[in-house]
Every structure is written in structure tokens, then in C-alpha cells.
PAGU-175774 format. One record per residue: residue in one letter; x, y, z of N, C-alpha, C in turn. Coordinates in steps of 0.001 Angstrom, whole numbers, plus 500000, padded with zeros to 6 digits. Layout:
AXYZXYZXYZ
...
! end
This chain:
X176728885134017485176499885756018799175807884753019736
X176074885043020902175471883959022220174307884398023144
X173320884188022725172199884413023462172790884732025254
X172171885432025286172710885768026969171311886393028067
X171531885836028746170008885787030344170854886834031101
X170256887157032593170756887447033492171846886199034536
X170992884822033998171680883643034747172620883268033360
X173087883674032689173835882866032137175337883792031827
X176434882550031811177491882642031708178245883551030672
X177438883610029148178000883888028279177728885493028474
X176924886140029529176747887497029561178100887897030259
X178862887640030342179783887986031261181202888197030690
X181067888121029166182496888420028679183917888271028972
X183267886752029599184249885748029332185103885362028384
X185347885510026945185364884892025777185052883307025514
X184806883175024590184297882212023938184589880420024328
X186144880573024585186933879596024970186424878954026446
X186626879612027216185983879907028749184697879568028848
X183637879928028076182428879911027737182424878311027716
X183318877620026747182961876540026193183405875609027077
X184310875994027724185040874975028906183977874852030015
X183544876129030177182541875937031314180976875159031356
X180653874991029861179210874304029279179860872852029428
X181402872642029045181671871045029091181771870573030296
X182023871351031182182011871271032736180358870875033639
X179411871411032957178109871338033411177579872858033705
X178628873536033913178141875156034010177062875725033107
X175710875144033699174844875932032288174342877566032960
X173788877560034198173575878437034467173906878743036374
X173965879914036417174972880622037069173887880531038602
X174722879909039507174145879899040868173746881110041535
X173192881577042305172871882651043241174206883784042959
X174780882451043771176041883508044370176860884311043086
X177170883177041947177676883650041061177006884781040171
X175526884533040204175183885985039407174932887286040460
X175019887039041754175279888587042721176383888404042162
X177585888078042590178948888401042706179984888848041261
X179690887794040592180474888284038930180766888983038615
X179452889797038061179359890927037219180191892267037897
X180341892239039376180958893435040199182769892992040401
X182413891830040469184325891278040812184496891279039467
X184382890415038505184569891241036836185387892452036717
X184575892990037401185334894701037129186650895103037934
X187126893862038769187902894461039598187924895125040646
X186531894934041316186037895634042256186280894769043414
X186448895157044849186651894168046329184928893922046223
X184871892468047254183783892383047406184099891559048717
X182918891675048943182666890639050728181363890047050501
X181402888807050462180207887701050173179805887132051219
X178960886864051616178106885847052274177664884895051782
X178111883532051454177787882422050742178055881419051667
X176904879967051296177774878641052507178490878063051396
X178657876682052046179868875951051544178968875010050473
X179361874794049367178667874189048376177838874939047246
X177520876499047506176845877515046765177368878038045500
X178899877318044726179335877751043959179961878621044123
X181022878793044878181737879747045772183034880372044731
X183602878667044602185070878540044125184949879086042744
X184055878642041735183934879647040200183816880832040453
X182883881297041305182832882854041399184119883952041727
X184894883107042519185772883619042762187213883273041763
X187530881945041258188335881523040121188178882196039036
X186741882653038307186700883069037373187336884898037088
X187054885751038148187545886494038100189257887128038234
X189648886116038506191357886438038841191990885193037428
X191204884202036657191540883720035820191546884553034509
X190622885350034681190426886823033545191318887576033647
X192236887442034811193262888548034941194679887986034476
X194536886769034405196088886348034295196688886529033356
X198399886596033710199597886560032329199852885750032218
X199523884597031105200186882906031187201655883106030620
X202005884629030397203348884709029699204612884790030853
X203679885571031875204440885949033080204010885138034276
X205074884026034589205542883386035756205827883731037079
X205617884622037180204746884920038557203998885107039414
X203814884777040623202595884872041253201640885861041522
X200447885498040563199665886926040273197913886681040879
X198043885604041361197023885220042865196936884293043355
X196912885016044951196572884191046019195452883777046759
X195020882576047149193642881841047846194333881523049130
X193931882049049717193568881523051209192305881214051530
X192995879531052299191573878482052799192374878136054100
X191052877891055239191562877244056476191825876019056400
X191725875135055213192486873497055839193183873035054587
X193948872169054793194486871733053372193800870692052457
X192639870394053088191427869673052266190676870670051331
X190326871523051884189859872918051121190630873466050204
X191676873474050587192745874129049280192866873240048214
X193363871808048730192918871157047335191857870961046506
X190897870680047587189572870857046699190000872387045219
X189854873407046461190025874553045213190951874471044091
X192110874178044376193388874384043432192281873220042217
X191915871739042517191221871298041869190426871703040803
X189312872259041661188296873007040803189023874440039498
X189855874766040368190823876017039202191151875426037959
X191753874731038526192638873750037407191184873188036203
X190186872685036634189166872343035897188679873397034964
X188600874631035678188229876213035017188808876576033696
X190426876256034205191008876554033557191941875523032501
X191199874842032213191760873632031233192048873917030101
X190981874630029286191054875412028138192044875547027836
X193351876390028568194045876899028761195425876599028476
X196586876338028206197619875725028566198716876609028905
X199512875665029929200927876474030468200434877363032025
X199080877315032460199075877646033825199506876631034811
X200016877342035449200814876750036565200125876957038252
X199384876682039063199182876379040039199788875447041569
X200309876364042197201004875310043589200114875318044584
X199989874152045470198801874424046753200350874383047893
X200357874915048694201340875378049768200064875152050992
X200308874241051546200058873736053203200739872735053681
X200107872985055021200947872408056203201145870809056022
X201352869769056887201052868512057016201868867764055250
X203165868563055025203332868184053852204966868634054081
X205835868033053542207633868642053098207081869834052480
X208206870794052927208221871902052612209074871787051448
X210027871216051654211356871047050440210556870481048955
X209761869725048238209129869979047163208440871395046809
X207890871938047692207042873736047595207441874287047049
X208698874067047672210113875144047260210490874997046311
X210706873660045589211155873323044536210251873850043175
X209041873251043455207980873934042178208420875320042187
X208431876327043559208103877571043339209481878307042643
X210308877278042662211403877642041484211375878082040208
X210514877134039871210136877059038729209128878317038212
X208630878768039116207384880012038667206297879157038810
X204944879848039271203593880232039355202664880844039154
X201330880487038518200548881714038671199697881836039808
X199694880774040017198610880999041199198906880010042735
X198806880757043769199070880257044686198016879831045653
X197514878547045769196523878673046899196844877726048247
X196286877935049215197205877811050279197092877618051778
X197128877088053249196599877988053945197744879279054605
X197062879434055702197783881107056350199528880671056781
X199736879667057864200423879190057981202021878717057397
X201462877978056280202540877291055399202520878531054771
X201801879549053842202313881149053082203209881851053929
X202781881402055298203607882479056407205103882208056302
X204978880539056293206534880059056399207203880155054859
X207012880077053882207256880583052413208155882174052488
X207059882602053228207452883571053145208814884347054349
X208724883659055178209534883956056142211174883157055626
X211152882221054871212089881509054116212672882789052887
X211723883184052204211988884054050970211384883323050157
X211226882321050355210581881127048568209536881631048539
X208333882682048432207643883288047780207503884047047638
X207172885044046985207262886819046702205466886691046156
X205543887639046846203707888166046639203652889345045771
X204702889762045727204795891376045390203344891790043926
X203586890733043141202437890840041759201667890619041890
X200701889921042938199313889730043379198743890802042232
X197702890194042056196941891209041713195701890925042136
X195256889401042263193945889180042967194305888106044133
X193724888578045468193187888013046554192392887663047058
X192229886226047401191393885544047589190963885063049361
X190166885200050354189973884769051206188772884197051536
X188825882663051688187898881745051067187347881172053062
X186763881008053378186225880662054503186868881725055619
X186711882520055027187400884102056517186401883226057299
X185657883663057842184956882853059233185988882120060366
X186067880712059431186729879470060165188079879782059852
X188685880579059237190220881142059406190124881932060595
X189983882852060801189658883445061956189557882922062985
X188383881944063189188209881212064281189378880229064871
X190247879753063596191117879166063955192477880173064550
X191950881395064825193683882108064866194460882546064135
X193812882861062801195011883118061720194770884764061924
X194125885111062529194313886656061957195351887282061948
X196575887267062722197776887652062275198250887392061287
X198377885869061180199028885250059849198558886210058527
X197031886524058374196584886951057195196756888252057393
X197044889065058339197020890342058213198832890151057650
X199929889817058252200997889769057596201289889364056287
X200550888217055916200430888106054281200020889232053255
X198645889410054008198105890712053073199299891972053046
X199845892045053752201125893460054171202053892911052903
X202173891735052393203631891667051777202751891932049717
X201371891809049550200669892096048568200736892925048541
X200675893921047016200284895138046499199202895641046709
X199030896627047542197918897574047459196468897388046493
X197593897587045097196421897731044248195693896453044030
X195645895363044406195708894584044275193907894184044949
X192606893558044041191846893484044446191403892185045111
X190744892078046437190478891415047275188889891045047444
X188795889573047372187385889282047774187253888157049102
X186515888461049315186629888125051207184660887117050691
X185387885535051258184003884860050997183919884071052676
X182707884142053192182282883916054447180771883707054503
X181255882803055710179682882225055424178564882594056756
X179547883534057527178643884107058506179571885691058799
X178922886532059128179126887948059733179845888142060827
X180721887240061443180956888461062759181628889463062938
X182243889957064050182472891273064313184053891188063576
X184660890114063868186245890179063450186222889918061648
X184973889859061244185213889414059392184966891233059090
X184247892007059704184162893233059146185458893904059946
X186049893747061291187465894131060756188930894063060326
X187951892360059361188862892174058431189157893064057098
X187661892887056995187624893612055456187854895505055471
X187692895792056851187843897359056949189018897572056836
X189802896725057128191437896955057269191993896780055706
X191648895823055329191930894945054057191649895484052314
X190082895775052728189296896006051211189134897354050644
X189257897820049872189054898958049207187274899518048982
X186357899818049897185334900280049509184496898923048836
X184555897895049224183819896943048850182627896780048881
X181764895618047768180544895866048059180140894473048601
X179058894674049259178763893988050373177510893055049776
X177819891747049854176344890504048846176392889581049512
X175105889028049995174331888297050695173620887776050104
X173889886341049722173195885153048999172357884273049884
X171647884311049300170280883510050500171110882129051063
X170837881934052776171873880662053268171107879794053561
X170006879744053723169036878643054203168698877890053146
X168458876514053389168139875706052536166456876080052696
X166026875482051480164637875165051146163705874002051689
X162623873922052962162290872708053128162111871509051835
X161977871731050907161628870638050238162840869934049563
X164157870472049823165590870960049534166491869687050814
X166278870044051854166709869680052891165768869931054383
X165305868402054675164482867804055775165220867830057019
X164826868647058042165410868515059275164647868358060482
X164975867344061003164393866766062423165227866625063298
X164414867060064972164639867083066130164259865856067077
X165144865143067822164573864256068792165340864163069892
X164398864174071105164704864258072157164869862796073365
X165906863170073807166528862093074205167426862408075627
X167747861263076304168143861601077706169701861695077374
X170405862631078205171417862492078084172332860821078457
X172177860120079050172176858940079596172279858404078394
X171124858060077447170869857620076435171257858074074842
X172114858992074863172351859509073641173217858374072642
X174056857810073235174995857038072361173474855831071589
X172637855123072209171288854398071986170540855139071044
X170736856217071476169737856906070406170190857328069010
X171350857181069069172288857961068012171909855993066896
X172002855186067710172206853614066878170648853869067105
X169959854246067304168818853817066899168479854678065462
X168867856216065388168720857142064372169193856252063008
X170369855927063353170954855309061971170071853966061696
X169788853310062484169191852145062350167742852814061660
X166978853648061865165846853728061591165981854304060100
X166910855184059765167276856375059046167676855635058078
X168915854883058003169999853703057384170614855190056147
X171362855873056518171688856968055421173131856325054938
X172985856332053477174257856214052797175563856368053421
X175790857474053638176545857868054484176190859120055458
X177050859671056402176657860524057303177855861104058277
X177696862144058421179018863303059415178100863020060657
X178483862689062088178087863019062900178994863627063666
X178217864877064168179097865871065082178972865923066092
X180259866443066838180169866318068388180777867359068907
X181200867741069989181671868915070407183067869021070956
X183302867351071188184954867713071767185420866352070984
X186608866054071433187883864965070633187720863699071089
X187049863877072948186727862561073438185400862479073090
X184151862862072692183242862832072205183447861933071197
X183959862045070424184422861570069256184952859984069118
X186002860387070006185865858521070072185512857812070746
X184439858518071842183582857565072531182195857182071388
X181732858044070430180658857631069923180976856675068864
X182287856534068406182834855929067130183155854921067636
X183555854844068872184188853359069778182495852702069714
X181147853063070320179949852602070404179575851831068978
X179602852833068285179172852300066547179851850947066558
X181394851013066527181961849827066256181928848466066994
X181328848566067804181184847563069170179847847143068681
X178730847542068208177322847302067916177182847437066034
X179334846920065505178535846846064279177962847415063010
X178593848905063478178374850158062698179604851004062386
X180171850664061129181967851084061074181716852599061011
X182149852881061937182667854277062144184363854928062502
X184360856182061562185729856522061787185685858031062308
X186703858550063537186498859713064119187787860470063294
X187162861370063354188188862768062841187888863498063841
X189308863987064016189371864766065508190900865923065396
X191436866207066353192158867008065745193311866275066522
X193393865292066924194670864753067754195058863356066586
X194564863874065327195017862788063938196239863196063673
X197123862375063177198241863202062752197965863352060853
X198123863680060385197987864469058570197703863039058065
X198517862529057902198704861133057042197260860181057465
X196674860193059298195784859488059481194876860066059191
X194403861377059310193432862370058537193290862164057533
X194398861647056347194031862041055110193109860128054796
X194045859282055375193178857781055214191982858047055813
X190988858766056745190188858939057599189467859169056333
X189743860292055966188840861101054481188795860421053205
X189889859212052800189999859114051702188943857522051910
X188600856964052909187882856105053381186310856484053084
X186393857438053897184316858200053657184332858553052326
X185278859167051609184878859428050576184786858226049271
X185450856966049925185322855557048656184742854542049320
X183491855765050062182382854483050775182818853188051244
X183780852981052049184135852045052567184287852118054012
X183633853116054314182864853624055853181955854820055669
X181256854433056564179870854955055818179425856431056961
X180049856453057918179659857407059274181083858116059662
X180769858758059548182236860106060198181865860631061094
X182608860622062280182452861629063672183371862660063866
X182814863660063828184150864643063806183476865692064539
X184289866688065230184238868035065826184264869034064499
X183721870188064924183801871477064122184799871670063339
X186057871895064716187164872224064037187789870967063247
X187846869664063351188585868896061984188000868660061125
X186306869247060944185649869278059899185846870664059200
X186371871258059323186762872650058867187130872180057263
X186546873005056277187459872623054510186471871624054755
X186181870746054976185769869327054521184882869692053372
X184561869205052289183606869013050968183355867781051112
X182622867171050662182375866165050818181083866023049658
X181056865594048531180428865703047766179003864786047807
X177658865577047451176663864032047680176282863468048875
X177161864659050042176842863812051225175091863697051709
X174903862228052048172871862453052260172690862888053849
X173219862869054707172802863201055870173803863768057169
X173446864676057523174345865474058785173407865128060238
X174449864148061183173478864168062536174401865465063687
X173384865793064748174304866840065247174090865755066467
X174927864978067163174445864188068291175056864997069458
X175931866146069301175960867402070165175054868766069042
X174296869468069741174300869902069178174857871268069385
X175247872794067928176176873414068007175976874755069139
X176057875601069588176086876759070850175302877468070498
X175552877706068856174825878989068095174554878480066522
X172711878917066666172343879130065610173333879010063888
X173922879849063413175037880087062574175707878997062262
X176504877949063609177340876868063564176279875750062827
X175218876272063260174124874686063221173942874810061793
X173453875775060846173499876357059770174461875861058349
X175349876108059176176915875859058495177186874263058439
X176698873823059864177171872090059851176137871613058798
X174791871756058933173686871430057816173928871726056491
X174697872560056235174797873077054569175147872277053907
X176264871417054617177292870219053866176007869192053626
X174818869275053306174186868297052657173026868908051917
X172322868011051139171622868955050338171864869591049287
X172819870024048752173902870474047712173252870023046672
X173422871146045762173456870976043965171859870836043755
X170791870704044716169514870454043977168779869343044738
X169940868506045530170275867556045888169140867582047517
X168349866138047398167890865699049291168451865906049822
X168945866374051089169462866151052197168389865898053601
X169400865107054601168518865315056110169607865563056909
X169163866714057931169755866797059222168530866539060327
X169812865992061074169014865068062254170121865756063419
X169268865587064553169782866682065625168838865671066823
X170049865375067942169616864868069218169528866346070174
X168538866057070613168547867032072214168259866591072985
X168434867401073978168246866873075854167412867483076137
X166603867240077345165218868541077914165915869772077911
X166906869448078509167454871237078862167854872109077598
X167965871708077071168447872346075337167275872688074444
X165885872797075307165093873230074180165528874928073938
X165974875218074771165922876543073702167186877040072792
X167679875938072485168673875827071444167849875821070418
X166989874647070017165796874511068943165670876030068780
X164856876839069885163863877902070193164900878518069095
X165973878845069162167159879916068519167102879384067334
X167646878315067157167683877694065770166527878395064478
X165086878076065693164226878128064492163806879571064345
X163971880194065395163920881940065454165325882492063968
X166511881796063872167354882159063285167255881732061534
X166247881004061769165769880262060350163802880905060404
X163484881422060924162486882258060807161124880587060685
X161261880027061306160390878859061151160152878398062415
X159295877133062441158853876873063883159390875278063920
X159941874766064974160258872881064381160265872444065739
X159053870880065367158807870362066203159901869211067033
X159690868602068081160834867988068974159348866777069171
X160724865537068736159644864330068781160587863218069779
X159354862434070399160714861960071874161461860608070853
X162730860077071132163093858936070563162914858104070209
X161719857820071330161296856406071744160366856351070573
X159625857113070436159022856891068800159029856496067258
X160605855878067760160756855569066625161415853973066287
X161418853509067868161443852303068307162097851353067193
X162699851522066750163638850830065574164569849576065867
X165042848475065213165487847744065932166678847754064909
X166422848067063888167326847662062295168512848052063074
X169974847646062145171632848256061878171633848700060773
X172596849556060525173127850181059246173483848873058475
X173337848755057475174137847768056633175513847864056579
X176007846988056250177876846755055824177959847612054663
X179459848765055020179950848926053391179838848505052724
X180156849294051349179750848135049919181370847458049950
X182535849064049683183684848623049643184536848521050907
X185672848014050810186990847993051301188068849157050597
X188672849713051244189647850455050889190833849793050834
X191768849610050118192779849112049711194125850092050105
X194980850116050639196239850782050333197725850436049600
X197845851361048680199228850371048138200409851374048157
X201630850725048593202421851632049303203791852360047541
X202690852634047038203232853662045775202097854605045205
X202612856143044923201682856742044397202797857799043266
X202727858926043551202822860150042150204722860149041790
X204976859728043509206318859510043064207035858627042482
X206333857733042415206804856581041400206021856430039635
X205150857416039709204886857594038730203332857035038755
X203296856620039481201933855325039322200231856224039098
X199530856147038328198449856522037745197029856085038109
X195759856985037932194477855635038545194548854236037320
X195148855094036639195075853941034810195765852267035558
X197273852988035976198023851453036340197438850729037204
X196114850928038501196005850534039590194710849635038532
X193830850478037803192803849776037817193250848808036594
X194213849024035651194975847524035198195175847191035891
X195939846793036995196582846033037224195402844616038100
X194562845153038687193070844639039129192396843838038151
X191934844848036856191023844002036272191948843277034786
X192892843343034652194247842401033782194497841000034291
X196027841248035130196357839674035612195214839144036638
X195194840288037554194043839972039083193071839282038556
X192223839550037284191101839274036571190099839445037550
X190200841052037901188488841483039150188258842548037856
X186436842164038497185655842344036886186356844656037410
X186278845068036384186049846506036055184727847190036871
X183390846414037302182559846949037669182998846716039691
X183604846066039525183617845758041327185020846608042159
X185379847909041064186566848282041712185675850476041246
X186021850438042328185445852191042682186067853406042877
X186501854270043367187399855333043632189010854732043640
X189580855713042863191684855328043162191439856783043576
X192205857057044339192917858104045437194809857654044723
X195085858812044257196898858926044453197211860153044837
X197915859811046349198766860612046649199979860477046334
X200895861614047114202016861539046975202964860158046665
X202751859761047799203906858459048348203235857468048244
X201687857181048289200670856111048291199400856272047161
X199102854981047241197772855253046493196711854358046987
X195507854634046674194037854357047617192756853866046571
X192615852308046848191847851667045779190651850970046534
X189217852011046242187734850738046729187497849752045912
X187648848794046781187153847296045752185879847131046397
X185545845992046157183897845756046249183819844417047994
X183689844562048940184118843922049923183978842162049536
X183597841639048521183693840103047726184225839900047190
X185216841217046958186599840865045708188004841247046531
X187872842016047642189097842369048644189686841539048710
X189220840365049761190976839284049741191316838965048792
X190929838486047459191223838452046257192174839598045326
X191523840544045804192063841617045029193713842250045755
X193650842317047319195387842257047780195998840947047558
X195489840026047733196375838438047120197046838734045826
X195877839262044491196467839261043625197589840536043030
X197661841654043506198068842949043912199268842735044400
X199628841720045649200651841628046325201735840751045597
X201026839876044582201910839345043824202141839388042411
X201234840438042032201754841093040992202368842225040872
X202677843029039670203410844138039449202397845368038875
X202892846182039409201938847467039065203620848509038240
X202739849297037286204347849704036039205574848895036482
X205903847671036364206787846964036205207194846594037885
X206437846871038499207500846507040040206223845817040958
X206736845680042258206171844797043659206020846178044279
X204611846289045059204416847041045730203641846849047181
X203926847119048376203014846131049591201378847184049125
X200419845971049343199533846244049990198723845668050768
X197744846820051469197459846117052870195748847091052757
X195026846527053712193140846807053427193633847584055067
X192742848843054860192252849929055974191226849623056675
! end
């Protein structure tokens, strides 16, 4: 028998298997969210959560519709809806990890910014689980290549920023083509008026859980400094200069925002890359696959193309706009700090914006002081990346593996094993950090060797 807490996993009659997958995973004991939420979705019950992003969202919700499945029956017996297709993979990810134990589950992620004609093809084959955003399910479905009809669990994973983006039709027509009986959990990371009549329309008598959203001061450090509007782009290179954070999201409020502050960084020396929403998919995805193999160290992005973003480990969020409302500011801060983990948010203001602070700290029940810029009189730069990002123009369709990339580097190339960092394979490409003292070296030798038997171009991002 398995000793069992209120925080622990094995109370939850999981079986044994599950149990064990989840201890090899690091799952020792059960986050906030997961011990409100479990024990009631367990049963098959709707629920509507209040959780942020990083709180252990995706188990709480994986684990209960993984308890439900037929690995005998090939059909789609649940659906996840997420607002971006960074988010969905993340999730389909994390599922797939859940469920390793396991063999013969089948999982498709269906979004946008991708051929539809492979989708189609897997979904030939059968599924159990579909995750997805609103959009690309819409078009699946308007084709015929998916049938919802067996749902049995539904998933709606950032209602908030779905919403905000416009999907509420999309998801109200999806939900119409699911079974009734079919139980629904609705995860959001703020309240408004259109998430309750989501769930009024949607949920069966659900119960309603609210997981504490604020970080802990000793958890995550947040400071205010005030600064002229005139002077914000100065102040923003002085923050980093004083600060020097690993890496860092800085947010802004519009698209030209964005690449005016990322155009500044780079002119004074500070590689910065903007995410914005006028990227097309393919430059989005190098944008992300860059910050995430530390080979740029500062991201500028708006709300909306930070939408889904995870970003694991991240040490610091600056708001160099800062957000309208309380809630947004909340939400942008969450993405650091994670797992146990330091974080700092740093936030520029203008005179006229003190009572943005005033809200902020009324909405976080605390008081926070505003210190002028000039105080911090800094002269330092961010340091240089460690790595370079590499691109090589083969990935899943040719078969190619992280195994073949990092042979092929530290074999003929002869670059040591310690100076090569993240492989990224996508589809059509694949994405290799080298160490920025081994880069020209490492495409010289790359370009003229063979990776699984062939010539492949590559070229540094």
C-alpha cells in the first residue's frame, strides 16, 4: 500500500503505473491547483479554475481525461483548446510525458500556421486526443476530417486570451458538434464577464476553484521606476545594464513599439528580437526557438504575440509599457518566478501613470514604492550571448534526429559535446545552439559534411 497525504498523488487512484510515471517525472507532490482541482474533475465533474500560467495547469487537467481513455478505441475521446499554437504544443508535449507509461496513445495538435494536408492525414489514421486551437478545429471540422461526436472530456485551457482573441464563436460551434454528456473544464486565469458566459452556456453545474494568483514577495521581486516619457528607450538600456538578467520579455503595447525598442537595443549592442503579430509563423517560430537556446537574450513582444508563450526559467519580465489593468500586469508577471523559482518584474512609468501603480498595488493588496531612474545611474551593457543559433535546412521529414545533429558536430566537426546546447527539430528544419567560439567552425564543418548520409545548407540566425 502507498502512503497517501492530502498533497500527494498516490491519494488519487490513479493506479500504480501512473503513480510511477509521475514520481519519474518529478511529480512528488501536488501543486495548489492540482490538489483544489483533482479530486472533483476525477469524478467527472465540470469545473471552472482560476489558475496562472505555470501553476501546474496542464497535469491537472491531462490527468483527468487520461483516466478516461479507450487506448482500444481510436477515436477522438478529448479535446484541448489553447489560444496559440505554442501553447498547444507545449500541452500535447506535456500529455505525451503523462502518458508514457502507456503505449499505443495517439495524440494530434491541429493549428493554424501549418499544411492542413498532413492533419488530415494522421487523423486518418485515428486519435485519442485532440489538442488544438479554435480556428484550425473549426476548419477540420468544416472539411469533415474530424468528428467530435465521442468527446468525452473537454478541455478549455486559457478561456481568457481565447476570448480576447475572438474565438467565442469558433468555441461555441465546436462545443455544439461534442456530446452533451461530455465533461468540461474551463481553466482561466482571470474572471471576466464573457468567461462566466462561457461556462453558463457550456458547463453542467460546475464547481467553481480559485487558486491563489499572486506570487509571494520572497518568490518574485517587483520594482517600479519612473522615468520621462522622452527617455524611456535610455531607461529601458539603463535597466538591463544595471539589472544584466539572463534573459528577459519586454513588453510593450503596440507592433511599432516593438520594433522601435528592439531597433534601440540593437544599435547600442543589446541583441534583441521583437515578436509582434505582423511575423509570419515560420519567423515567429525562429524568433522563439532563438530565446529559448539563449542565443538572444531579450524578447519584445505585445500581449497578444505573447499569448501561449511558456517559456521555461524565464528570470525577468520588464513592462516598458505598462498594462491598462491590474489583471494584464498580473498575468504578464506570472511568466517568471515559476516552480519555486526568483523572479523580477521591472516596470517603467511616467508621472502621469501613477495611478496605474495605485491599482496595481490596491489589486495585489500591498503598497509599492516608485524610485526615479536616475538612481540607478548605471553605465554597464548586457553581455553577449553565450550561443549562436544555427539553422540547418533538414528536420522530421527527412528523418533527421537531435542524436544525428549532435553527431554530426562533435564526430567529424570534432566540437567538444560541452560547447553545443539546445537542437530544436521541426518539421522541414532543424535548430542547433553552439557556443558563439565554435559557430564559424561549427557551419564550416556542417556545410561540408553529411548529417544521416547527405549535404544539408546551413546558415547562423
Amino acid at each position: 500500500m502507498r502512503a497517501t497525504t492530502l498533497t500527494n498523488f498516490s491519494g488519487l487512484g490513479l493506479g500504480d503505473a501512473q503513480i510511477d510515471n509521475l514520481t519519474s517525472l518529478g511529480y512528488e507532490e501536488m501543486t495548489t491547483i492540482q490538489a483544489m482541482v483533482l479530486p472533483t474533475a476525477l469524478l467527472g465533474k465540470d469545473v471552472i479554475a482560476q489558475a496562472k500560467t505555470g501553476s501546474g495547469k496542464t497535469a491537472t487537467f491531462s490527468l483527468p481525461l487520461l483516466a478516461k481513455l479507450n487506448p482500444r478505441h481510436f477515436g477522438a475521446q478529448a479535446l484541448v483548446l489553447c489560444p496559440t499554437r505554442e501553447l498547444a504544443t507545449q500541452v500535447a508535449t506535456e500529455i505525451r510525458r503523462l502518458i508514457r507509461h502507456q503505449q499505443n496513445i495517439k495524440i494530434v495538435i491541429l493549428c493554424g500556421g501549418q499544411s492542413i494536408g498532413p492533419q488530415i492525414g494522421s487523423l486518418e489514421h485515428g486519435a485519442h486526443i485532440i489538442v488544438g486551437t479554435p480556428g484550425r478545429i473549426k476548419d477540420h471540422l468544416r472539411k469533415k476530417t474530424l468528428n467530435l461526436g465521442q468527446i468525452s472530456t473537454l478541455v478549455l485551457d486559457e478561456a481568457d486570451r481565447m476570448l480576447d482573441m475572438g474565438f467565442f464563436d469558433d468555441i461555441e460551434s465546436i462545443i455544439k458538434e461534442t456530446p452533451k454528456s461530455r465533461q468540461t473544464l474551463l481553466f482561466s486565469a482571470t474572471y471576466p464577464e464573457h468567461i462566466e458566459t462561457l461556462s453558463g452556456r457550456f458547463q453542467k453545474d460546475p464547481e467553481k476553484i480559485s487558486a491563489p494568483s499572486l506570487h509571494e514577495e520572497t518568490q518574485l521581486q517587483q520594482l517600479f521606476y519612473l522615468t520621462k516619457r522622452s527617455r524611456k528607450l535610455n531607461s529601458l538600456q539603463t535597466l538591463l545594464g544595471h539589472y544584466q538578467p539572463e534573459s528577459a520579455i519586454v513588453f510593450c503595447h503596440t507592433k511599432d513599439t516593438t520594433r522601435e525598442v528592439s531597433a534601440h537595443l540593437n544599435r547600442n549592442d543589446i541583441p534583441a528580437l521583437a515578436l509582434n503579430g505582423d511575423l509570419e509563423q515560420r519567423d515567429r517560430d525562429q524568433v522563439l526557438i532563438q530565446f529559448r537556446q539563449q542565443s538572444c537574450r531579450i524578447l519584445v513582444a505585445t500581449d497578444v504575440a505573447a499569448r501561449g508563450l511558456d517559456i521555461n526559467d524565464l528570470p525577468a519580465v520588464i513592462n516598458y509599457d505598462l498594462p491598462k489593468d491590474p489583471e494584464s500586469y498580473v498575468h504578464r508577471i506570472g511568466r517568471t518566478g515559476r516552480a519555486g523559482k526568483q523572479g523580477l518584474a521591472i516596470s517603467l512609468l511616467a508621472d502621469r501613470e501613477r495611478h496605474k501603480l495605485e491599482s496595481i498595488g490596491n489589486f495585489q493588496d500591498r503598497e509599492y514604492d516608485v524610485t526615479p531612474i536616475e538612481s540607478l545611474n548605471n553605465k554597464s551593457t548586457m553581455p553577449t550571448p553565450d550561443y549562436v543559433t544555427l539553422c540547418i535546412s533538414a528536420g522530421r521529414k527527412e528523418k533527421v534526429r537531435p542524436g544525428d545533429i549532435l553527431g554530426a558536430l562533435t564526430g567529424d566537426a570534432g566540437i567538444k559535446g560541452s560547447a553545443v546546447g539546445n537542437i530544436t527539430v521541426s518539421d522541414y528544419a532543424a535548430y542547433v545552439a553552439v557556443e558563439t567560439t565554435v559557430a564559424t567552425e561549427a557551419i564550416k564543418q556542417l556545410a561540408a559534411g553529411k548529417i544521416k548520409g547527405r549535404k544539408f545548407k546551413v546558415r547562423g540566425l
